[in-house]
RODO-2510 file (C-alpha; in nm, 4 decimals, decimal comma):
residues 95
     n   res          X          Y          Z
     1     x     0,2599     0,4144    -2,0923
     2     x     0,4327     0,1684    -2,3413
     3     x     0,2740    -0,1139    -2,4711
     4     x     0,5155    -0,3175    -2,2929
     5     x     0,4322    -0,1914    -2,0117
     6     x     0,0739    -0,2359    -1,9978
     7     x     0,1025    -0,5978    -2,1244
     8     x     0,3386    -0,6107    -1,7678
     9     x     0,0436    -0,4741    -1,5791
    10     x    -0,2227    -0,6639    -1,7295
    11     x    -0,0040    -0,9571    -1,6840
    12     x     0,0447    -0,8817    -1,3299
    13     x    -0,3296    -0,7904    -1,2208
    14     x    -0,4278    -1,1449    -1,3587
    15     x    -0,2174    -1,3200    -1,1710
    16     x    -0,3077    -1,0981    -0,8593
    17     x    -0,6667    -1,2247    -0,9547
    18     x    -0,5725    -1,5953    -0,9963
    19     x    -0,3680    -1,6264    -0,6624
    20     x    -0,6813    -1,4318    -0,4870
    21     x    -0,9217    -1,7026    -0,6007
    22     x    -0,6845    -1,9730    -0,5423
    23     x    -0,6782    -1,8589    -0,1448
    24     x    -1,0862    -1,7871    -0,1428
    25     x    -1,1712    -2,1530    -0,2783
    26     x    -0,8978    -2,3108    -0,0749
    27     x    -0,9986    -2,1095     0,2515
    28     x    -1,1595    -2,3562     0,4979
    29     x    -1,5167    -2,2579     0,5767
    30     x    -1,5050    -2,2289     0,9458
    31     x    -1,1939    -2,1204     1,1740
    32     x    -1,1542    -2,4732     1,3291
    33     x    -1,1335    -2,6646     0,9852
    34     x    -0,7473    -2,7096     0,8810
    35     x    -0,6401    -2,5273     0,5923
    36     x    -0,5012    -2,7570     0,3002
    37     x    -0,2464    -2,5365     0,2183
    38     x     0,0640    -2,5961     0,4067
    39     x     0,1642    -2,2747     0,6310
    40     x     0,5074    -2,2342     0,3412
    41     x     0,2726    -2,2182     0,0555
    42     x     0,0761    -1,9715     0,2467
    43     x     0,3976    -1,7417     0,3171
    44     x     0,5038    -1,8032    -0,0647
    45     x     0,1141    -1,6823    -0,1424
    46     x     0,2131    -1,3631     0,0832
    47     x     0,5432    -1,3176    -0,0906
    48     x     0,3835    -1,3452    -0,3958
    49     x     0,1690    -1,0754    -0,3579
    50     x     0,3972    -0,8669    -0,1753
    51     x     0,6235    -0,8668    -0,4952
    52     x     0,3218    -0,7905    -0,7304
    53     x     0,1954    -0,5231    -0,5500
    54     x     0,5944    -0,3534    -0,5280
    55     x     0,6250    -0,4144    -0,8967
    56     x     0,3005    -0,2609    -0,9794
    57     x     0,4140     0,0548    -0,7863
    58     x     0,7318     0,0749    -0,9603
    59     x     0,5611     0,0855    -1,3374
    60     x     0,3270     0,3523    -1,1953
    61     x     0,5811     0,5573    -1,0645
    62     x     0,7419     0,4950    -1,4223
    63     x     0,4242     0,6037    -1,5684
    64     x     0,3569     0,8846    -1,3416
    65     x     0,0467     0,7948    -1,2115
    66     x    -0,1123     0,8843    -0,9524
    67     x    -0,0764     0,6593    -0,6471
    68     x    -0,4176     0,4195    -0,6326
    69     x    -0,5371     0,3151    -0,2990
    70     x    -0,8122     0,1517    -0,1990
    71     x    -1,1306     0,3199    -0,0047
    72     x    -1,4429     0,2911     0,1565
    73     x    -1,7496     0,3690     0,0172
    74     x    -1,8435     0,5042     0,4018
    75     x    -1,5050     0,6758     0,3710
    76     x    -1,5300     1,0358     0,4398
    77     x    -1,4241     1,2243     0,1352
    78     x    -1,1250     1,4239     0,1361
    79     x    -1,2553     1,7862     0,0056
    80     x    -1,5746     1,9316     0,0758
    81     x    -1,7924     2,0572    -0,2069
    82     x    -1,9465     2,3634    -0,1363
    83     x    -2,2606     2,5190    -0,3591
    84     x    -2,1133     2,8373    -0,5528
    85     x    -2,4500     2,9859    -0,4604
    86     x    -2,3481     2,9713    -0,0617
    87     x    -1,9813     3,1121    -0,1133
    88     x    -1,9929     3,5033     0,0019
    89     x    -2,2885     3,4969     0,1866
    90     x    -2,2772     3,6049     0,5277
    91     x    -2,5753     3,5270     0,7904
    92     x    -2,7233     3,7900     0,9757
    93     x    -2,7893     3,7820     1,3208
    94     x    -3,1858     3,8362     1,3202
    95     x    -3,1800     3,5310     1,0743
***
């Protein structure tokens, strides 16, 4: 990865960060409370995101990265790891 390409991604995971807050300390408390943000900013926020997110995939596909997602920690894991000392064995019947 060049370094102008990491500055690009460091450039574009801060802002992710920055419009993240800005929605958490500008989210109302409770349901009924109206948001201050006006429903355009809050399509512009979506937008916004929506473009960082498509740019980040394009410089990791540049990079040849793998593709990140997010996951659970409850998530069941995709392979199974399975003790070398069980492989072969087979169980007998009067076991």
């Amino acid at each position: 990865m060049s370094d102008e390409s990491r500055k690009e991604r460091e450039i574009l995971m801060v802002m992710r960060k920055v419009l993240a807050q800005i929605v958490k300390d500008t989210t109302p408390e409770f349901k009924t409370m109206k948001h201050p943000l006006s429903p355009d900013t809050i399509e512009d926020i979506k937008q916004c995101f929506s473009l960082i997110a498509a740019r980040e995939r394009e410089l990791a596909d540049a990079a040849g990265a793998a593709q990140e997602r997010p996951y659970y920690a409850d998530e069941p894991a995709a392979a199974e790891v399975v003790p070398l000392h069980k492989v072969g064995k087979v169980k007998k019947d009067d076991e």
